[in-house]
mmJSON file of the N, C-alpha and C atoms, coordinates in Angstrom:
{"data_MODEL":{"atom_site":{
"group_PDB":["ATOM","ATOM","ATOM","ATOM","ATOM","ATOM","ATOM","ATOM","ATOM","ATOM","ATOM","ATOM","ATOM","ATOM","ATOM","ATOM","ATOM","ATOM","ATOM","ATOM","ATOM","ATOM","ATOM","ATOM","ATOM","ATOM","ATOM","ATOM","ATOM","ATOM","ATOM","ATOM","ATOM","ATOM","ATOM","ATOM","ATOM","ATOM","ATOM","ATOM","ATOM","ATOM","ATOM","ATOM","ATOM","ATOM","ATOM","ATOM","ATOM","ATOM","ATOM","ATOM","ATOM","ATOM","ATOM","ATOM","ATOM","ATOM","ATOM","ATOM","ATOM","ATOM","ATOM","ATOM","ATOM","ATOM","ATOM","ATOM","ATOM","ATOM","ATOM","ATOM","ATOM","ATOM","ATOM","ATOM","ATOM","ATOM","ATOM","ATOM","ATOM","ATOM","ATOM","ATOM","ATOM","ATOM","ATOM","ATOM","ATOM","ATOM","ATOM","ATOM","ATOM","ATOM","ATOM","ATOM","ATOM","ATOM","ATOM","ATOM","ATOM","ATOM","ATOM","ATOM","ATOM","ATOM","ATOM","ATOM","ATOM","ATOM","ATOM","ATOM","ATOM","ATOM","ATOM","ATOM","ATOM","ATOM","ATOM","ATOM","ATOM","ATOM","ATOM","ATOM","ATOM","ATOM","ATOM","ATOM","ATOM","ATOM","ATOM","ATOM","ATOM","ATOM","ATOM","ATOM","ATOM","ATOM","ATOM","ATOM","ATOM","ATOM","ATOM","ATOM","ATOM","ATOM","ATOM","ATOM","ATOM","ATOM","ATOM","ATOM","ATOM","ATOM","ATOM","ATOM","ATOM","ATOM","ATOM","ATOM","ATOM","ATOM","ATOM","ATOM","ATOM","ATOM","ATOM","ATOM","ATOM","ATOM","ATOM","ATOM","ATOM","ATOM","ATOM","ATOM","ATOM","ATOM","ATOM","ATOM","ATOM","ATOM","ATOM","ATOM","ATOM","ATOM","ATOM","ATOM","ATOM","ATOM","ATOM","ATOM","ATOM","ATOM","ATOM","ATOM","ATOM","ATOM","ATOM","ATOM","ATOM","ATOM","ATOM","ATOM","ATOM","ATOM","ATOM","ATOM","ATOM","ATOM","ATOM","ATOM","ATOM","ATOM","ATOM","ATOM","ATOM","ATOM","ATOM","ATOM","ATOM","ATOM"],
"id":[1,2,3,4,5,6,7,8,9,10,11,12,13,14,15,16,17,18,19,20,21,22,23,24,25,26,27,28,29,30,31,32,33,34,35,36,37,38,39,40,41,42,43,44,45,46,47,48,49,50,51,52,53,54,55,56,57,58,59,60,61,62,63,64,65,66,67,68,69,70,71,72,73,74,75,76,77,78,79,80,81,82,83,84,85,86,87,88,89,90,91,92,93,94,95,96,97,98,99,100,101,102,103,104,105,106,107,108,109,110,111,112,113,114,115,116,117,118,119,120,121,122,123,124,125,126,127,128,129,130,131,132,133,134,135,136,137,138,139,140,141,142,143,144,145,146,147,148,149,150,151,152,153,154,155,156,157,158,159,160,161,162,163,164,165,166,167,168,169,170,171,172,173,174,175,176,177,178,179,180,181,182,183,184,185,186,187,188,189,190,191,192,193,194,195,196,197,198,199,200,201,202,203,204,205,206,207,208,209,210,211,212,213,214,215,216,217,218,219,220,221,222],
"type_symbol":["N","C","C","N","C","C","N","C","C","N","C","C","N","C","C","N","C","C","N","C","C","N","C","C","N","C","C","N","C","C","N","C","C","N","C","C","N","C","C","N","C","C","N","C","C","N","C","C","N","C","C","N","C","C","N","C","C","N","C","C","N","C","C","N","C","C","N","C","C","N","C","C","N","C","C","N","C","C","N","C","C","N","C","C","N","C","C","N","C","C","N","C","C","N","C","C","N","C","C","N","C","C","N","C","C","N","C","C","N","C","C","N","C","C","N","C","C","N","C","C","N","C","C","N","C","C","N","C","C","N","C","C","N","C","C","N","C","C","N","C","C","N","C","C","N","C","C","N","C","C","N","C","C","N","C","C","N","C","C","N","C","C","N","C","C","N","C","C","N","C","C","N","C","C","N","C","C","N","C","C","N","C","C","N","C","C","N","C","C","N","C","C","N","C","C","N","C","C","N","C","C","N","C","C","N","C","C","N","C","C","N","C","C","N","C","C","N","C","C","N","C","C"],
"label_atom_id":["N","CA","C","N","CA","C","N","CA","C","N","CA","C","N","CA","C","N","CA","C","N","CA","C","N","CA","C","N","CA","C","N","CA","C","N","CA","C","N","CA","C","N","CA","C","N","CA","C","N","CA","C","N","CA","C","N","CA","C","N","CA","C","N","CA","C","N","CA","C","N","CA","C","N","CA","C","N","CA","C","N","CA","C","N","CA","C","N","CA","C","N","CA","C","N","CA","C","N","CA","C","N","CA","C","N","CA","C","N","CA","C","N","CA","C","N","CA","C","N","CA","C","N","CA","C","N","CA","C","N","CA","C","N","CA","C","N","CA","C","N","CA","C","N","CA","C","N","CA","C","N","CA","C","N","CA","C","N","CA","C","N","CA","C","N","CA","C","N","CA","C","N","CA","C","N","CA","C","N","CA","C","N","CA","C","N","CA","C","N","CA","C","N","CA","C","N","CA","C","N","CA","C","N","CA","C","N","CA","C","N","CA","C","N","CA","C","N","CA","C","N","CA","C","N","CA","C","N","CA","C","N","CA","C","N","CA","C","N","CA","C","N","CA","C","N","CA","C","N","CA","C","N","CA","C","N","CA","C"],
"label_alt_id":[null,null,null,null,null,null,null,null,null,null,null,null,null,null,null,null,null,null,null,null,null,null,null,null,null,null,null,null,null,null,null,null,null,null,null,null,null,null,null,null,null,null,null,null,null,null,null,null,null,null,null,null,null,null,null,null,null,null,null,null,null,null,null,null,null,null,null,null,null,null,null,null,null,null,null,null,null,null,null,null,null,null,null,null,null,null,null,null,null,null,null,null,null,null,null,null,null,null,null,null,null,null,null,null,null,null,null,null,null,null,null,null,null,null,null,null,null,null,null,null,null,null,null,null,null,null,null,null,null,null,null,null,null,null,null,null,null,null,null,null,null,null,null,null,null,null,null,null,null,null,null,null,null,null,null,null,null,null,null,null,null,null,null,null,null,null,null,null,null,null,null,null,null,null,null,null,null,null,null,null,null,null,null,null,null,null,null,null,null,null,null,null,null,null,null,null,null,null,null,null,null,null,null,null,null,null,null,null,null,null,null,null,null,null,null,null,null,null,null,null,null,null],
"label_comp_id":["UNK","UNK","UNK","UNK","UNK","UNK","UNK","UNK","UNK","UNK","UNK","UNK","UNK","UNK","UNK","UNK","UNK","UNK","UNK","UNK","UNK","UNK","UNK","UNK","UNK","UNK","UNK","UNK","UNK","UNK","UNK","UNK","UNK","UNK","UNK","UNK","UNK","UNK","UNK","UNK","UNK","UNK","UNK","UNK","UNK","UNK","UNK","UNK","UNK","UNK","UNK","UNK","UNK","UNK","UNK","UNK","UNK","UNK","UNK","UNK","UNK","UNK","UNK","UNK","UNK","UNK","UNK","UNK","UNK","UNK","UNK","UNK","UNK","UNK","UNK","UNK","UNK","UNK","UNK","UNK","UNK","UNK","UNK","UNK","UNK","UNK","UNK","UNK","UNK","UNK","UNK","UNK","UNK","UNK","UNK","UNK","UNK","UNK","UNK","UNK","UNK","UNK","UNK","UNK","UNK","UNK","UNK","UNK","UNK","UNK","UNK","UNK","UNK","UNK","UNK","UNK","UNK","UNK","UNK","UNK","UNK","UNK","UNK","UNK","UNK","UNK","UNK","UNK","UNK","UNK","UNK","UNK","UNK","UNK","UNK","UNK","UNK","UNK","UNK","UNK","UNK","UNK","UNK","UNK","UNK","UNK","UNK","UNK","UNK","UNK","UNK","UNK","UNK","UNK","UNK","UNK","UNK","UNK","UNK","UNK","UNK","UNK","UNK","UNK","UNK","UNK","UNK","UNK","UNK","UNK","UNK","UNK","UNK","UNK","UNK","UNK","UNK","UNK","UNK","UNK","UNK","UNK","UNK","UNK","UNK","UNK","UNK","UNK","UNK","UNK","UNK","UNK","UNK","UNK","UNK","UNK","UNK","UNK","UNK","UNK","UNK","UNK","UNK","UNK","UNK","UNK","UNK","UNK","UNK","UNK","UNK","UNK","UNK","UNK","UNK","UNK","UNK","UNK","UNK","UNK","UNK","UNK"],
"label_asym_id":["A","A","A","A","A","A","A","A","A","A","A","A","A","A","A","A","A","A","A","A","A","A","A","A","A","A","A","A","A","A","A","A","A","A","A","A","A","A","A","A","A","A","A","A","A","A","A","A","A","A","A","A","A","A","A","A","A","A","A","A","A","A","A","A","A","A","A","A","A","A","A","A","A","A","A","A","A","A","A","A","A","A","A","A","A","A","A","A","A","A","A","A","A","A","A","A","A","A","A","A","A","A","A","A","A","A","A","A","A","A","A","A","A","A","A","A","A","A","A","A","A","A","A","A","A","A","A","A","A","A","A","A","A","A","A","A","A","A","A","A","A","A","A","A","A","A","A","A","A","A","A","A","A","A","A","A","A","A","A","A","A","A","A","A","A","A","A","A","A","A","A","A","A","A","A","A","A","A","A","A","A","A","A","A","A","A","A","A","A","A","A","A","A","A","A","A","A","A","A","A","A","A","A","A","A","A","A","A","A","A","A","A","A","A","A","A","A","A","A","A","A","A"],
"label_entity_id":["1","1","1","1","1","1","1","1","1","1","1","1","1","1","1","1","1","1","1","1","1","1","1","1","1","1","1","1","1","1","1","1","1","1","1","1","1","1","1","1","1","1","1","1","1","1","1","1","1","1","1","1","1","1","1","1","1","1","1","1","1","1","1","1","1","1","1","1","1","1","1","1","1","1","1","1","1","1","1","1","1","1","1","1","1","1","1","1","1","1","1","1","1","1","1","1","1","1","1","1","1","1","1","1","1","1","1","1","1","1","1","1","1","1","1","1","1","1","1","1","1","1","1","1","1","1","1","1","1","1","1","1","1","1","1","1","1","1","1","1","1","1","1","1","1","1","1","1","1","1","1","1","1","1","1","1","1","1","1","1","1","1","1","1","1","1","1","1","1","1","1","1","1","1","1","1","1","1","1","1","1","1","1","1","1","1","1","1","1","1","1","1","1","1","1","1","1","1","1","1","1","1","1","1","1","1","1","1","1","1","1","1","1","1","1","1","1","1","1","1","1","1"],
"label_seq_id":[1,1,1,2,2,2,3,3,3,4,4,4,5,5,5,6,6,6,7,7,7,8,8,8,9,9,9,10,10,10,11,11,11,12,12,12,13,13,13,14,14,14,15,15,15,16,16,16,17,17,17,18,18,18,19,19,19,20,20,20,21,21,21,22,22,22,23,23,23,24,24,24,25,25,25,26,26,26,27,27,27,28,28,28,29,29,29,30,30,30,31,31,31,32,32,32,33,33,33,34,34,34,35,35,35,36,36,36,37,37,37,38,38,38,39,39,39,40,40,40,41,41,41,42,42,42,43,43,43,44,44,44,45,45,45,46,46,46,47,47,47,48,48,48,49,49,49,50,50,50,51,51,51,52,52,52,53,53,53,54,54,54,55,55,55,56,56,56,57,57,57,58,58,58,59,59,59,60,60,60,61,61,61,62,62,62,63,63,63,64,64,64,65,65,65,66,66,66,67,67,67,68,68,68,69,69,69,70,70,70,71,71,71,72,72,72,73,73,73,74,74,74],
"pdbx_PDB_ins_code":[null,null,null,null,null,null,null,null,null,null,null,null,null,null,null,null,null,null,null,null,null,null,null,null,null,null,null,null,null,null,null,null,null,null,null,null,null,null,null,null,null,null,null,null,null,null,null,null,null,null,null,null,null,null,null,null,null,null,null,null,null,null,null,null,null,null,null,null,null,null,null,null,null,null,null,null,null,null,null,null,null,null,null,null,null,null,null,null,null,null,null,null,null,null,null,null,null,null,null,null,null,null,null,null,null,null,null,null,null,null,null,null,null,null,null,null,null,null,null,null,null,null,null,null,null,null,null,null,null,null,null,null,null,null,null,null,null,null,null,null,null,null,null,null,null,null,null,null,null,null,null,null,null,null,null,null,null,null,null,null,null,null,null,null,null,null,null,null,null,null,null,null,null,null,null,null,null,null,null,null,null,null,null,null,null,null,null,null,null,null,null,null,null,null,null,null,null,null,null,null,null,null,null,null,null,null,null,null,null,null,null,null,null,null,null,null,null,null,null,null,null,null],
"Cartn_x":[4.159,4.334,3.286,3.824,2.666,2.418,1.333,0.536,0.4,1.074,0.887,-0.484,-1.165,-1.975,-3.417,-3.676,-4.924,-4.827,-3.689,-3.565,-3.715,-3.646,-3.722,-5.046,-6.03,-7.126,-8.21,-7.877,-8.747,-8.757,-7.186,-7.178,-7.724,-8.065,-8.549,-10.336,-10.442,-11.997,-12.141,-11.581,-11.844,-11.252,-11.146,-10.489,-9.025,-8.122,-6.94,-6.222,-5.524,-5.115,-3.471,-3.066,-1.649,-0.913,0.448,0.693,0.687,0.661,0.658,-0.841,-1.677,-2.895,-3.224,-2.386,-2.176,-1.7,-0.614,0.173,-0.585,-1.404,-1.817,-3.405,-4.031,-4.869,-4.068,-3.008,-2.461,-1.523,-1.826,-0.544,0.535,1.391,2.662,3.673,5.196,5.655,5.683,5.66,5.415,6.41,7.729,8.406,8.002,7.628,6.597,5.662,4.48,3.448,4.034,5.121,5.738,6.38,7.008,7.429,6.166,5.593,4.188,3.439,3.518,2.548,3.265,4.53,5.452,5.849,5.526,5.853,7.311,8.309,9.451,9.425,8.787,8.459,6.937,6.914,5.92,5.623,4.038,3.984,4.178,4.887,5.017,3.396,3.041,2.45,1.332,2.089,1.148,0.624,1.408,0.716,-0.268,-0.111,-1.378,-2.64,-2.087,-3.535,-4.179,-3.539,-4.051,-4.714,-4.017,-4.246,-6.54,-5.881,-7.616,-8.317,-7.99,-8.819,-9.664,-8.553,-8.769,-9.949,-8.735,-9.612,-10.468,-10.145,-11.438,-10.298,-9.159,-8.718,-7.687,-8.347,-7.914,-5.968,-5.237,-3.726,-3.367,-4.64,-4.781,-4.218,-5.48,-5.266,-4.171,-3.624,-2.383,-1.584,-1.222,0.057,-0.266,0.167,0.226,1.426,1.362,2.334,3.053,4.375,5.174,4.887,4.843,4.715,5.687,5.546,6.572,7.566,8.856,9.467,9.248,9.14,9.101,10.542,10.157,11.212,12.242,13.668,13.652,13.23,13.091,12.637,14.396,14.115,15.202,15.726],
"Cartn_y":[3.085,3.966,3.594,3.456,3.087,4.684,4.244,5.552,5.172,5.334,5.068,5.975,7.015,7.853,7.207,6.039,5.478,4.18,3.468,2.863,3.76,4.374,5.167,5.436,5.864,6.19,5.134,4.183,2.751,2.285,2.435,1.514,2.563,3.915,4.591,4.397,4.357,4.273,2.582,2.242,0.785,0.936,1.955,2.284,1.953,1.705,1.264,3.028,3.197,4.708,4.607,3.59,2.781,2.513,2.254,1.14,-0.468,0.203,-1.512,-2.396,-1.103,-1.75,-2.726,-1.589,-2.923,-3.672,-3.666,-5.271,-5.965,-6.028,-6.94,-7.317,-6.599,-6.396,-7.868,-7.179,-7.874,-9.052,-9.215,-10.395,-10.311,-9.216,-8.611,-7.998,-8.147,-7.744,-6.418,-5.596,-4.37,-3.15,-4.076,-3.549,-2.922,-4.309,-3.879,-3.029,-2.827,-2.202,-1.099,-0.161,0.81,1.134,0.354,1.019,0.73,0.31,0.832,1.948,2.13,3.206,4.734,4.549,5.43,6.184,5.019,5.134,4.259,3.797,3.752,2.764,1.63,0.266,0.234,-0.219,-0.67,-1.925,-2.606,-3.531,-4.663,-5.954,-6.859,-7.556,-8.427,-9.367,-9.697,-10.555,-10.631,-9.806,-8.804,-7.535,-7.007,-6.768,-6.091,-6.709,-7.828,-8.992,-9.179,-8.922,-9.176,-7.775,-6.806,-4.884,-5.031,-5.871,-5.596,-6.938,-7.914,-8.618,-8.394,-7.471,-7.217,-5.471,-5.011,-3.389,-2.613,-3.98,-3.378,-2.864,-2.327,-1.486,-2.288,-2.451,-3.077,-2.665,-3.799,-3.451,-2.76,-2.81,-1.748,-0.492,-0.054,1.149,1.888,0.59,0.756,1.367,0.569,0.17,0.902,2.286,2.6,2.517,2.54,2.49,4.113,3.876,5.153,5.739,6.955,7.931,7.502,6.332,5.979,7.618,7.244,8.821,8.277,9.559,10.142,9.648,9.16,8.391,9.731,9.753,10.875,11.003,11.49,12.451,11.773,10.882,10.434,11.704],
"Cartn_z":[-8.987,-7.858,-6.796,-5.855,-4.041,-3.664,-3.602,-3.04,-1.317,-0.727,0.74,1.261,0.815,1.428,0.868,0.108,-0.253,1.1,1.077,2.368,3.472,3.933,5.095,5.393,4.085,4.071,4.364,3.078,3.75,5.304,5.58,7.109,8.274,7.925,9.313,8.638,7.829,7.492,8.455,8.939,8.856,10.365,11.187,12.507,12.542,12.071,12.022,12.175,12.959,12.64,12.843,12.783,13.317,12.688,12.175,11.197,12.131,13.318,14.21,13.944,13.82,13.318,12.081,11.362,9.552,9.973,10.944,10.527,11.348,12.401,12.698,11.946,11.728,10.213,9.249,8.527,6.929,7.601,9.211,9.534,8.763,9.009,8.503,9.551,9.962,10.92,11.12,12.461,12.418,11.84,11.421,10.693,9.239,8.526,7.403,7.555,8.142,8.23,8.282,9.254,9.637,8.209,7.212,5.955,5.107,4.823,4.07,4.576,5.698,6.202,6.461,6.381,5.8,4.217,3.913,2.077,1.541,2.783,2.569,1.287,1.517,0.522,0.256,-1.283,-1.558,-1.541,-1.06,-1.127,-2.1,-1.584,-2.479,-3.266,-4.042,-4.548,-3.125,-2.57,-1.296,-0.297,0.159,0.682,0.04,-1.014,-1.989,-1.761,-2.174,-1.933,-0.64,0.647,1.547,1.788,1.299,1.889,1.002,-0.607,-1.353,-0.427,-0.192,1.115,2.381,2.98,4.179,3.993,2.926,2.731,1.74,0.715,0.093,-1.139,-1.201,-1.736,-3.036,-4.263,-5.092,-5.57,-5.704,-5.924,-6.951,-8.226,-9.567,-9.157,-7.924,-7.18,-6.253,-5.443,-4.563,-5.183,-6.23,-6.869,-8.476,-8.518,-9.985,-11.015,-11.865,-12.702,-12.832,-12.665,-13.134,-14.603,-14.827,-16.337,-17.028,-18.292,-18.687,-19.483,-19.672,-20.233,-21.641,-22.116,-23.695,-24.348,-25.303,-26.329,-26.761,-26.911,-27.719,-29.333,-29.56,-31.093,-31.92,-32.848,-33.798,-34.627],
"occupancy":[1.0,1.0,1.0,1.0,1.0,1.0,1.0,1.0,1.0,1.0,1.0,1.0,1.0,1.0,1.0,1.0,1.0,1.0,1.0,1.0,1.0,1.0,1.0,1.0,1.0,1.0,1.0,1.0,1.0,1.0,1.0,1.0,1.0,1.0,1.0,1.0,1.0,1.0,1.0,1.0,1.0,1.0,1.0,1.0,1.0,1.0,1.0,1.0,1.0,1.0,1.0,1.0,1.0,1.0,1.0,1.0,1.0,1.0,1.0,1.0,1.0,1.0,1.0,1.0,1.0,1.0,1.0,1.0,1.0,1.0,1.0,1.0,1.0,1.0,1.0,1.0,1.0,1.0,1.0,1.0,1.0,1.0,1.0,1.0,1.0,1.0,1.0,1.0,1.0,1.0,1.0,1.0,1.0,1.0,1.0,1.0,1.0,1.0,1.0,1.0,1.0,1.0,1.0,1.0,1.0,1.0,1.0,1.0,1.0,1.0,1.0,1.0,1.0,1.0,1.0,1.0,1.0,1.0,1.0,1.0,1.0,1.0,1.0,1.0,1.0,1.0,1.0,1.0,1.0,1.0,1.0,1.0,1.0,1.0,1.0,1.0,1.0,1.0,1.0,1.0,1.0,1.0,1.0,1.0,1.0,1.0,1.0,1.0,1.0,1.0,1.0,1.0,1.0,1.0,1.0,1.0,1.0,1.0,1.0,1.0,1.0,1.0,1.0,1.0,1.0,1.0,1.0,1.0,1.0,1.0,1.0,1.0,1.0,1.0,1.0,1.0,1.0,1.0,1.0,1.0,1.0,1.0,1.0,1.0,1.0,1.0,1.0,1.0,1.0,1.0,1.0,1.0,1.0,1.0,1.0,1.0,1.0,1.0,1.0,1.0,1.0,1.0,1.0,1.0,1.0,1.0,1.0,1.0,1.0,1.0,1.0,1.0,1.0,1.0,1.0,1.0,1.0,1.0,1.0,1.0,1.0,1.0],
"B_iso_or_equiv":[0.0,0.0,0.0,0.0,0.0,0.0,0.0,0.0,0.0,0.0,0.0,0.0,0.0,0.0,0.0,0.0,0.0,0.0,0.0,0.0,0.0,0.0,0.0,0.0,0.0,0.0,0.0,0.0,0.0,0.0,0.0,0.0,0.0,0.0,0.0,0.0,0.0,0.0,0.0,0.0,0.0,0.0,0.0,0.0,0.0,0.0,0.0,0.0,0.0,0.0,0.0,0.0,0.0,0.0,0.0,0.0,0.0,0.0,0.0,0.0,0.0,0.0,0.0,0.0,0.0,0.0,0.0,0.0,0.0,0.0,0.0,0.0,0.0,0.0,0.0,0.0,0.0,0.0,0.0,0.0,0.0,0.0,0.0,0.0,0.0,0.0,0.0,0.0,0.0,0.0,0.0,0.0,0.0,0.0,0.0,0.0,0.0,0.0,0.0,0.0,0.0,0.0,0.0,0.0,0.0,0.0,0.0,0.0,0.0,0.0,0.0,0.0,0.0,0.0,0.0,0.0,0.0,0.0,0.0,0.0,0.0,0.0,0.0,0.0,0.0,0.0,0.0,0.0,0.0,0.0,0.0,0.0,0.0,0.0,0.0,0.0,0.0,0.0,0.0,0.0,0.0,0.0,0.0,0.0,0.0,0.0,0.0,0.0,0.0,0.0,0.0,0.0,0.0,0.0,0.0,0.0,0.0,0.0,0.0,0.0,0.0,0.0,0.0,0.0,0.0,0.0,0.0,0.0,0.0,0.0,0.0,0.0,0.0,0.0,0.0,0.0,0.0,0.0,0.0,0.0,0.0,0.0,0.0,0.0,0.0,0.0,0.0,0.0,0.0,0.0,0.0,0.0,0.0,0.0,0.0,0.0,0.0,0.0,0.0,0.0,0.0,0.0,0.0,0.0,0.0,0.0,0.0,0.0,0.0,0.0,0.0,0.0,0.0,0.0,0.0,0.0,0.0,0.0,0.0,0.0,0.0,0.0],
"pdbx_formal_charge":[null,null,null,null,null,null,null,null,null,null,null,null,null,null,null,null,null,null,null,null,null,null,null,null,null,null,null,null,null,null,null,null,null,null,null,null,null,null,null,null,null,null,null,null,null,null,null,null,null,null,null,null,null,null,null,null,null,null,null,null,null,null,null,null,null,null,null,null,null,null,null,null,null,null,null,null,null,null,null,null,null,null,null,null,null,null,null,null,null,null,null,null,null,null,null,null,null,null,null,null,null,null,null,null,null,null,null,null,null,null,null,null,null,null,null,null,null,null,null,null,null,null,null,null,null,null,null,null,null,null,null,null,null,null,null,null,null,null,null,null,null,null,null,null,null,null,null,null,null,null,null,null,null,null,null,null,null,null,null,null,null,null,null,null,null,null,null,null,null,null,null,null,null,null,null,null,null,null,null,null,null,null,null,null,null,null,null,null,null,null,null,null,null,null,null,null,null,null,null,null,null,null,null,null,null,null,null,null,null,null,null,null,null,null,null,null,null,null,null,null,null,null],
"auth_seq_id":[1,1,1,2,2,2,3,3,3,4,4,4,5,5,5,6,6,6,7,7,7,8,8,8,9,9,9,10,10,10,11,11,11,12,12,12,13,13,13,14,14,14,15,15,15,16,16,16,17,17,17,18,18,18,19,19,19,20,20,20,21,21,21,22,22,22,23,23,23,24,24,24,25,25,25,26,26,26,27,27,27,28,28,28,29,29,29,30,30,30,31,31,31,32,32,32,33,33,33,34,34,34,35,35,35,36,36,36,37,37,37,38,38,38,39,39,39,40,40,40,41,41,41,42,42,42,43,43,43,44,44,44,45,45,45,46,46,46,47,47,47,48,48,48,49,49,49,50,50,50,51,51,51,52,52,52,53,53,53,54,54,54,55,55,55,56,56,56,57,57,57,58,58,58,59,59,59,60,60,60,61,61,61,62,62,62,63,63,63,64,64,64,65,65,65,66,66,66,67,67,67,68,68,68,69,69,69,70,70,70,71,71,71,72,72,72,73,73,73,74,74,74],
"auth_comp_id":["UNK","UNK","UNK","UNK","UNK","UNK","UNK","UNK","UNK","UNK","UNK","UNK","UNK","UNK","UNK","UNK","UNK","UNK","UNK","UNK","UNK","UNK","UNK","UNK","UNK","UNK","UNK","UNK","UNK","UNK","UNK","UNK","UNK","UNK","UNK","UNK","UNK","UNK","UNK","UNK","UNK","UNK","UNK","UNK","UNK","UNK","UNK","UNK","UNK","UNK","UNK","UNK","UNK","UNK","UNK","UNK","UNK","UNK","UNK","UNK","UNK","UNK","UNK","UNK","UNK","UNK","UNK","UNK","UNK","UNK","UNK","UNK","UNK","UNK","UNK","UNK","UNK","UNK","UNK","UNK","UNK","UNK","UNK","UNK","UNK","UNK","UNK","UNK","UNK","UNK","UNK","UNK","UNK","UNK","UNK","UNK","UNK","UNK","UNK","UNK","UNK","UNK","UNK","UNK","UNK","UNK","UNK","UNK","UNK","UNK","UNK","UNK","UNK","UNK","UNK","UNK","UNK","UNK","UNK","UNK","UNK","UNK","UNK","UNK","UNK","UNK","UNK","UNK","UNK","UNK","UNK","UNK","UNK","UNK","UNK","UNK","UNK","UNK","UNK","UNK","UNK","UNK","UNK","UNK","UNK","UNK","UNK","UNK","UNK","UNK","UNK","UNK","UNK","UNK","UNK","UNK","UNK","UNK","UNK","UNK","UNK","UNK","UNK","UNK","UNK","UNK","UNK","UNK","UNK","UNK","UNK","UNK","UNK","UNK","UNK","UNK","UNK","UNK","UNK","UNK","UNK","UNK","UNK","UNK","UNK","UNK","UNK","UNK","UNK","UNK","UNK","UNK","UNK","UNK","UNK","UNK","UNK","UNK","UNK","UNK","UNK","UNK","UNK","UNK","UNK","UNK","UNK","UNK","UNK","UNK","UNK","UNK","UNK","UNK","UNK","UNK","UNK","UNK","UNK","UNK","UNK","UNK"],
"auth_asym_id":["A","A","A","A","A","A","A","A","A","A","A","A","A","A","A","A","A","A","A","A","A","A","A","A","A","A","A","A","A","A","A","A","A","A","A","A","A","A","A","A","A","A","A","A","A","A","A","A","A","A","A","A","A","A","A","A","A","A","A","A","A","A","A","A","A","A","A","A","A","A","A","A","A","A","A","A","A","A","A","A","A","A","A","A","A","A","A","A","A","A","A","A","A","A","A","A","A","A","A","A","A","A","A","A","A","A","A","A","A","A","A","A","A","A","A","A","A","A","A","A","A","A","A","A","A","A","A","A","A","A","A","A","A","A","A","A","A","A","A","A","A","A","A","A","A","A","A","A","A","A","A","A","A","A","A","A","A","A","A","A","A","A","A","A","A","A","A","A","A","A","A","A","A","A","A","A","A","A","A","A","A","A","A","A","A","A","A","A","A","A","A","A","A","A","A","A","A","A","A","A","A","A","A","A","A","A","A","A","A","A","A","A","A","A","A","A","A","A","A","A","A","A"],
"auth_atom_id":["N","CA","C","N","CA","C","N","CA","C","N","CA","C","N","CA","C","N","CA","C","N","CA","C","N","CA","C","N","CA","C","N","CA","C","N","CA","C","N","CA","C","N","CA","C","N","CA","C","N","CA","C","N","CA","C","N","CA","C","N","CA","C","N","CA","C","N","CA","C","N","CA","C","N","CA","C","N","CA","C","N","CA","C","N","CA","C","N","CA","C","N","CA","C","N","CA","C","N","CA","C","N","CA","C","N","CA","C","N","CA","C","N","CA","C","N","CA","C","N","CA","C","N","CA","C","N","CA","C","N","CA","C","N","CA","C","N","CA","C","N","CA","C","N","CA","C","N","CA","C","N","CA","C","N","CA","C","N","CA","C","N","CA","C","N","CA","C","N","CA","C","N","CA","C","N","CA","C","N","CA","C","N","CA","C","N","CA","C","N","CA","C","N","CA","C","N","CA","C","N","CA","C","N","CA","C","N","CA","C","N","CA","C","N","CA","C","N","CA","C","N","CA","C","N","CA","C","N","CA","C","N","CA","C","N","CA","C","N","CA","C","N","CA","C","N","CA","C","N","CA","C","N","CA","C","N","CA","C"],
"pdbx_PDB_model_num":[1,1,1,1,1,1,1,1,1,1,1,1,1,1,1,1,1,1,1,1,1,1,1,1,1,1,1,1,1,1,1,1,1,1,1,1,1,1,1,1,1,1,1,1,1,1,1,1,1,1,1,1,1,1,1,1,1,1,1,1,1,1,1,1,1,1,1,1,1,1,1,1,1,1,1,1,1,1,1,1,1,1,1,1,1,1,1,1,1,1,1,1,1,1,1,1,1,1,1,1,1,1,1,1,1,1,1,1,1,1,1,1,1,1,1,1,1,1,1,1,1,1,1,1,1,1,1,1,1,1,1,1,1,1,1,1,1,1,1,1,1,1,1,1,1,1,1,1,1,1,1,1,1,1,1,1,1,1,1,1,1,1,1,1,1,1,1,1,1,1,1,1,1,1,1,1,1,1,1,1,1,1,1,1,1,1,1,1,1,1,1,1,1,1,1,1,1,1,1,1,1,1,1,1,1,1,1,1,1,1,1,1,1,1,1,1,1,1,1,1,1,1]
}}}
């Protein structure tokens, strides 16, 4: 699961208050930046990497893993 609100947080600590700001930040089209900074998409492989590059903000963190579901009971 993308937490869009830890991105949001890093990039205004860092003056970015935009998503036009990330993308020109993560050199990403402003299309992208606008659905990351939305929540619509989560970042790929390389976004991540450039988001803990540029912000500090490790992809461990971005990017959590969903609550896997409970097996049923046999």
């Amino acid at each position: 699961m993308y937490d869009r609100a830890l991105l949001q947080a890093v990039a205004r600590d860092k003056g970015d208050a935009h998503y036009t700001d990330i993308a020109t930040r993560l050199k990403v089209a402003p299309v992208t930046a606008w659905r990351l900074w939305t929540g619509k998409t989560a970042p790929s492989a390389r976004v991540a990497a450039a988001v803990e590059d540029v912000y500090g903000l490790p992809a461990s963190r971005l990017l959590k893993l969903a609550d896997a579901p409970l097996e049923a009971a046999a």
